[in-house]
C-alpha positions as CSV (number, residue, x, y, z in Angstrom):
1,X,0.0,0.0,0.0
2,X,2.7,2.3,0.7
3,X,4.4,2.2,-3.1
4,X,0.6,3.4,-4.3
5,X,1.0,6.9,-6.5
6,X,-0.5,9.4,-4.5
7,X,-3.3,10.7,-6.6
8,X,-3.0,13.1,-9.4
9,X,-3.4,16.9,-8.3
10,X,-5.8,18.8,-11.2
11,X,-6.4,22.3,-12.0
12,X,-10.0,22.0,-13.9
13,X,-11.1,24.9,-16.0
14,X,-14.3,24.7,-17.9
15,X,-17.6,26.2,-17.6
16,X,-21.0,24.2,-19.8
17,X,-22.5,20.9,-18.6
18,X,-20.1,19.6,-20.9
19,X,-17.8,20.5,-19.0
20,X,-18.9,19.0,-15.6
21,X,-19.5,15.4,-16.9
22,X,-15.8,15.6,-17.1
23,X,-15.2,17.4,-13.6
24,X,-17.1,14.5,-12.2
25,X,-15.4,11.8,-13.3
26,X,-12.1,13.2,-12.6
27,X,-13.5,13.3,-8.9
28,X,-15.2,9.6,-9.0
29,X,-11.7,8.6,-10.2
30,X,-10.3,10.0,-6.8
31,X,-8.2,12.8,-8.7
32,X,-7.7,15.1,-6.4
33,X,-9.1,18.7,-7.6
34,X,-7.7,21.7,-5.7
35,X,-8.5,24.9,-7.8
36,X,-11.2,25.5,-10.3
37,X,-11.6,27.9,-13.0
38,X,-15.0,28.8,-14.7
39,X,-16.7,31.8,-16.5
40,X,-18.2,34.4,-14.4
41,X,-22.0,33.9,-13.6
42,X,-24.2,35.2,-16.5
43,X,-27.8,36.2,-16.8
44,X,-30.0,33.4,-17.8
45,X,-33.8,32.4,-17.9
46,X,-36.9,34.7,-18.4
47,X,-36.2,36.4,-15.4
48,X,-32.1,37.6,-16.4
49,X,-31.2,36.5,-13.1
50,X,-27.4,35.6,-12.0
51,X,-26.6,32.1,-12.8
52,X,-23.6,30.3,-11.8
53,X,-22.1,27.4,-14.8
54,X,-22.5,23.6,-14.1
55,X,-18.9,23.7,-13.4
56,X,-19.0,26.1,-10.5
57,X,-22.2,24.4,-9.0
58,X,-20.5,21.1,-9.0
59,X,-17.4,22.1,-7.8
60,X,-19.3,23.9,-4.7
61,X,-21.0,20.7,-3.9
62,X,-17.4,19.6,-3.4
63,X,-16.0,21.9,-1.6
64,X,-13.7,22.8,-4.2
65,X,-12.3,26.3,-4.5
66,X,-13.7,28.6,-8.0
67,X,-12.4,31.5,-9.3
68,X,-14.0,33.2,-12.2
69,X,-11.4,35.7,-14.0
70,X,-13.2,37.7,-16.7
71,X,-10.1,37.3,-19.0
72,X,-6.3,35.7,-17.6
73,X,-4.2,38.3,-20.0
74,X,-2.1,40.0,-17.6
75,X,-1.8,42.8,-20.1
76,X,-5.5,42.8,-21.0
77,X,-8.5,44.5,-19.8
78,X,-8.6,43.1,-16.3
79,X,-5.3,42.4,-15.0
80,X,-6.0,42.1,-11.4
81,X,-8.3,39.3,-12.2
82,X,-5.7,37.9,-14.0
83,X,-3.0,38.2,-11.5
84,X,-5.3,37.0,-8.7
85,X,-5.6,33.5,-11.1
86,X,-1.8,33.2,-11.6
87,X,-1.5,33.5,-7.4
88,X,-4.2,30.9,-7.1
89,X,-2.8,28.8,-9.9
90,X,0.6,29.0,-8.8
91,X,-0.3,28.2,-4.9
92,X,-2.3,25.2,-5.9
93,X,1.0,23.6,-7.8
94,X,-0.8,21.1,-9.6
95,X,0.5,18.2,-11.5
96,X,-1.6,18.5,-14.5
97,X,-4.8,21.2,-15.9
98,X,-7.6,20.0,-17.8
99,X,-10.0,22.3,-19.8
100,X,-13.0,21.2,-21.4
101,X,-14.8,24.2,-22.8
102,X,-13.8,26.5,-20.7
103,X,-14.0,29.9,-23.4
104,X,-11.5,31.5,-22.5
105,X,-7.9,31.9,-24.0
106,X,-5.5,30.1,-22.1
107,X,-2.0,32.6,-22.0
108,X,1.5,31.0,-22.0
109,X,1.8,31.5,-18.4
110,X,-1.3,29.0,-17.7
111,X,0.1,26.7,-20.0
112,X,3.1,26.3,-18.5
113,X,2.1,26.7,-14.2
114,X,1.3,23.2,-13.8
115,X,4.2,20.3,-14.3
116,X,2.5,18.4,-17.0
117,X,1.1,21.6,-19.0
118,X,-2.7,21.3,-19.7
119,X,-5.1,18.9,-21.5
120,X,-7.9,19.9,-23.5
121,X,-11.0,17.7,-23.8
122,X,-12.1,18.8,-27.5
123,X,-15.4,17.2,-29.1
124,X,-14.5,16.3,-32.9
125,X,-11.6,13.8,-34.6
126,X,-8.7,17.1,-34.8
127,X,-7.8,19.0,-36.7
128,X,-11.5,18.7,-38.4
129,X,-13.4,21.1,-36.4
130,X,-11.0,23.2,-34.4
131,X,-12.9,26.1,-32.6
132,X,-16.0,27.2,-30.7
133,X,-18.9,24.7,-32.4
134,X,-17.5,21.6,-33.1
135,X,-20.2,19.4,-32.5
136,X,-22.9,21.4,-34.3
137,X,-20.7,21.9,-37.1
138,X,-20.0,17.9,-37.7
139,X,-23.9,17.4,-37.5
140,X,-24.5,20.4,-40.2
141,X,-21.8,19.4,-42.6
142,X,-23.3,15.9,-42.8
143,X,-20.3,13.9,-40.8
144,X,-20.8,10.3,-40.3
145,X,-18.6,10.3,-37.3
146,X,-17.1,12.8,-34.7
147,X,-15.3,11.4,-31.6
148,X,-13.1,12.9,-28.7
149,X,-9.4,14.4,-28.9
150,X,-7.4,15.1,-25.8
151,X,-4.6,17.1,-26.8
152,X,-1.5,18.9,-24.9
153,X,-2.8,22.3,-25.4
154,X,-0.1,25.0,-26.3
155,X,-0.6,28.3,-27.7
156,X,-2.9,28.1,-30.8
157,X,-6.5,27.1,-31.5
158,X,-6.7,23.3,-30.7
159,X,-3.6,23.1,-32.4
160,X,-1.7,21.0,-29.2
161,X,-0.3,17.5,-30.0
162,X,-2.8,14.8,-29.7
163,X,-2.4,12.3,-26.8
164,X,-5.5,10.4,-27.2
165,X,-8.3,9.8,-29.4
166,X,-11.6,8.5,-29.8
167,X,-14.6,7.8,-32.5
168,X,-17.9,7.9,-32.3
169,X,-20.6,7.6,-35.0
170,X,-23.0,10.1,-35.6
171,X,-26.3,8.6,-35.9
172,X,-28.9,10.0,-38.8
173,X,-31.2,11.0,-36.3
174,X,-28.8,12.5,-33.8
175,X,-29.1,16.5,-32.5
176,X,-26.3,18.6,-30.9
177,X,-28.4,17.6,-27.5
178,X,-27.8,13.5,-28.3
179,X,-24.4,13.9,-29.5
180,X,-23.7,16.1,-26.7
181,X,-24.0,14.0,-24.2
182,X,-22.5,11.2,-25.7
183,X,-19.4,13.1,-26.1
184,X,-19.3,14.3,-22.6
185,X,-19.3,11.1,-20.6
186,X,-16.2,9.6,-23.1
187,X,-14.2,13.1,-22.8
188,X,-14.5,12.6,-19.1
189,X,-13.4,9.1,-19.0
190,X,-10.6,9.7,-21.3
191,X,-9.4,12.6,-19.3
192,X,-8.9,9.7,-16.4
193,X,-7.3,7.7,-18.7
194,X,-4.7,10.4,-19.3
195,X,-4.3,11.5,-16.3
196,X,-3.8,7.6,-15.0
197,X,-1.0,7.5,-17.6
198,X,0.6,10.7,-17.5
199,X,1.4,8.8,-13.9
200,X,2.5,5.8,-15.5
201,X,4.6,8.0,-18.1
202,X,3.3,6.4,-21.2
203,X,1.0,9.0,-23.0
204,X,2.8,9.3,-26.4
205,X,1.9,12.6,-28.1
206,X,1.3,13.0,-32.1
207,X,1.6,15.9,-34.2
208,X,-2.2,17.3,-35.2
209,X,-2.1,16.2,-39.5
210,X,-1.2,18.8,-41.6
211,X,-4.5,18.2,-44.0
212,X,-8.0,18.1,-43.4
213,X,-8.4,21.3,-40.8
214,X,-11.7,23.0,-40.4
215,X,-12.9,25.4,-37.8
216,X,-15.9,24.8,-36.1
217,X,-16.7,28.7,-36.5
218,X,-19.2,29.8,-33.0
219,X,-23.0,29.5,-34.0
220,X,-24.8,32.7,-34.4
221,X,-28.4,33.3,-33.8
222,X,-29.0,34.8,-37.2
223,X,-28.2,31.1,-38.7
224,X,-31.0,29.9,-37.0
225,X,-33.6,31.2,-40.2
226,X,-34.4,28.2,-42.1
227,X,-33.6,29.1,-45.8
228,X,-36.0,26.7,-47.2
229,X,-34.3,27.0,-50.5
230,X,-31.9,24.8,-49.7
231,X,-31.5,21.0,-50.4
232,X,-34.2,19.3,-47.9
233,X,-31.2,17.7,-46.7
234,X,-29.3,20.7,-45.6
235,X,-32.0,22.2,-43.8
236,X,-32.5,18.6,-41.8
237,X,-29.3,18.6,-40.9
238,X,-29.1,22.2,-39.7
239,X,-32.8,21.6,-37.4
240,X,-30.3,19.3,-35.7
241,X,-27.4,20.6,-35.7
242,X,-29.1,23.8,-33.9
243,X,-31.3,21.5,-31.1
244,X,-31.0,22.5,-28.6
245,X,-29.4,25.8,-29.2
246,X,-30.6,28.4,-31.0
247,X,-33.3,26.4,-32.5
248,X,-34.4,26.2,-36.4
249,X,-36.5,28.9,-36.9
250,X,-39.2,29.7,-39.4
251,X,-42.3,32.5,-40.1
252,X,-45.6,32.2,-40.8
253,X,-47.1,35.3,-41.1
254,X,-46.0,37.8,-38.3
255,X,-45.1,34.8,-35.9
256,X,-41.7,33.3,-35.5
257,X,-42.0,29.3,-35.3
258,X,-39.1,27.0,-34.0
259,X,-38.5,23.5,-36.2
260,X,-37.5,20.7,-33.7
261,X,-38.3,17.7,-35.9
262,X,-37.8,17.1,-39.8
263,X,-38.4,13.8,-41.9
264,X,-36.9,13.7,-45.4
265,X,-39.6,12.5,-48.0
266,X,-37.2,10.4,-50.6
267,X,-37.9,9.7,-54.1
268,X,-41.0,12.4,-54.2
269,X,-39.3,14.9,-56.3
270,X,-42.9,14.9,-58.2
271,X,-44.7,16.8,-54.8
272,X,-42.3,19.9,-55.3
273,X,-43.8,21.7,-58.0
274,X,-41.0,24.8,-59.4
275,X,-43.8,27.2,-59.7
276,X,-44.3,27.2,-56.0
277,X,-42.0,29.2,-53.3
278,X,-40.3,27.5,-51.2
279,X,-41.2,27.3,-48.1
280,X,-45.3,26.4,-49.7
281,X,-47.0,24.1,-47.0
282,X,-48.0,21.1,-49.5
283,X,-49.8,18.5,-46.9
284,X,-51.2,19.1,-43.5
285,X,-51.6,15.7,-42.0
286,X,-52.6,14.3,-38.6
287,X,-48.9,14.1,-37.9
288,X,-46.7,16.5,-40.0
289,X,-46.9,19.0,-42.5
290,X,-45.0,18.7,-45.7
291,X,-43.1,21.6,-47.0
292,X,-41.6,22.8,-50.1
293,X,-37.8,22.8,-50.3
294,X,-34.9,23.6,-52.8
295,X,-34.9,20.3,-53.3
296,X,-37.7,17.2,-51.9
297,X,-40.4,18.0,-49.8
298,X,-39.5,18.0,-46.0
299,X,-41.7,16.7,-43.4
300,X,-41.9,18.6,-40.2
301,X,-42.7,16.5,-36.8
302,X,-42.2,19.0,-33.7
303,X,-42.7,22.6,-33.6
304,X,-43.1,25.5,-31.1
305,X,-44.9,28.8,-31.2
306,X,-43.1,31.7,-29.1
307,X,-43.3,31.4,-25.7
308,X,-44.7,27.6,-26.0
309,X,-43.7,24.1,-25.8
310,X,-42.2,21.7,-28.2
311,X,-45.1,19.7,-29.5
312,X,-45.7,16.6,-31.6
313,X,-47.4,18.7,-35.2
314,X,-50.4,16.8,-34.0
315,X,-50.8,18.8,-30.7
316,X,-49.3,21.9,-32.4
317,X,-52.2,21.9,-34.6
318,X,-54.6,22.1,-32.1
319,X,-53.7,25.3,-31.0
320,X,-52.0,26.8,-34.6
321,X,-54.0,26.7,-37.8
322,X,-51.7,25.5,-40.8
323,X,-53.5,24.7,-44.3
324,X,-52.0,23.7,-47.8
325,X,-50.8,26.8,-49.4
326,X,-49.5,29.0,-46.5
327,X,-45.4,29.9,-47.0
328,X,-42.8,29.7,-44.2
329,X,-40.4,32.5,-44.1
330,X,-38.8,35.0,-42.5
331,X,-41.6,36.0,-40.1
332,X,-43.3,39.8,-41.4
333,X,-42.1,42.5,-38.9
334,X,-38.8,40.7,-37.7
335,X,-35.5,41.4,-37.1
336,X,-34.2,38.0,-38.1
């Protein structure tokens, strides 16, 4: 008993649920967690109220220090915050950092405080998908399979060496929400796996390739607007890729409607007449409502009006009249 390794001391820094899968596997694995680092609380919910990330919430339940530095640039806007985290950092004198979307930019100084440097737990097979959105991205581009990379994080965008890597198939009917979670519980395991053999000394880093890099650019609100112009495919693939957040959006009329659920029709090129605009409801049925696209019909299944729930179209319907010859768009009156 006496020749056991004492446990691994982490620095964790990260901030979305994401991020706390990880956090809690680190501490199920008995890694011991001295200092945590997440983003400053932010206004959520209808009422803007102060909310503190699913990083900081855990780590309270555990007793574990948090600081929340609005930015760690010791030159930059806020350099007693940032000095304030080195002190913290420093005084912790960890073995090893991991990060798992933590948004913000980690200086040289942070790279380099604890003795193994830090890991990154990033969602996608790098260097596809470097960046803010990598797991919408791989869902809108029509990937077939995304997958975990921890890397040794140095000074550029998820351009650290990667230590180890994992696949994961992206099913057809998978959302960000699906894949999300997915991705979460293997990033945490494999951060224990790291950390058990950074320990053992036998992580072997590899150089990122030099081909195939994308960046997983962040999603912006306005690319919620379902062009329905588009391939039927694309916009499918885009109601997915934006579940949970910000939601596929549509008009009808002066109301904005959000697109949860989308069914391709195949083979039924004949039920999109070229006379029509797109976006020309076709079929209201029990169950969906057929629309026009750039390219086969698309079947819509879930829908919400403002301020409502997601419904089955069959409940929608109930409380939102939709009829054959109505066109979705870009809601009269809006911003969007």
């Amino acid at each position: 008993m006496h020749n056991a390794r004492p446990p691994c001391r982490v620095i964790f820094a990260g901030t979305p649920e994401f991020a706390s899968v990880a956090l809690a596997e680190l501490l199920s694995a008995g890694f011991e967690v001295p200092l945590v680092l997440t983003q400053p609380d932010r206004p959520a919910g209808r009422g803007m109220k102060l909310q503190a990330s699913a990083v900081k919430l855990l780590a309270l339940q555990h007793g574990i220090p948090v600081i929340q530095p609005r930015s760690l640039r010791l030159d930059g806007k806020y350099p007693e915050e940032a000095l304030a985290a080195q002190i913290a950092i420093k005084n912790a004198a960890t073995d090893a950092a991991v990060v798992a979307a933590y948004g913000l930019i980690l200086p040289e100084w942070v790279l380099q405080a604890p003795r193994h440097g830090c890991f990154n737990i990033h969602a996608s097979l790098l260097p596809r998908w470097r960046g803010a959105a990598p797991i919408h991205r791989a869902i809108e581009a029509g990937d077939t399979q995304t997958g975990i990379t921890l890397m040794q994080m140095d000074a550029g965008l998820d351009t650290g060496d990667m230590l180890l890597t994992e696949h994961l198939a992206i099913a057809a009917t998978d959302t960000t929400a699906t894949l999300h979670d997915k991705l979460a519980a293997m990033g945490g395991r494999m951060a224990v796996q790291a950390l058990t053999r950074v320990q053992a000394k036998s992580l072997q880093p590899v150089k990122q390739p030099e081909d195939g890099i994308t960046y997983a650019h962040k999603i912006d609100k306005a690319e919620a607007l379902i062009d329905w112009s588009q391939p039927a495919e694309v916009i499918e693939r885009r109601i997915r890729a934006f579940n949970p957040f910000p939601g596929a959006s549509t008009g009808i009329g002066t109301e904005s409607i959000k697109v949860w659920g989308a069914e391709i029709i195949k083979n039924d090129s004949n039920l999109c007449p070229s006379a029509l605009h797109y976006g020309t409801i076709l079929h209201v049925e029990t169950h969906f409502i057929t629309v026009h696209t750039g390219s086969t019909p698309l079947r819509l299944t879930a829908l919400q009006r403002a301020g409502g729930k997601r419904l089955p179209v069959a409940d929608f319907l109930r409380g939102f009249e939709l009829h054959t010859g109505m066109v979705m768009g870009a809601p009269a009156n809006s911003d969007e």
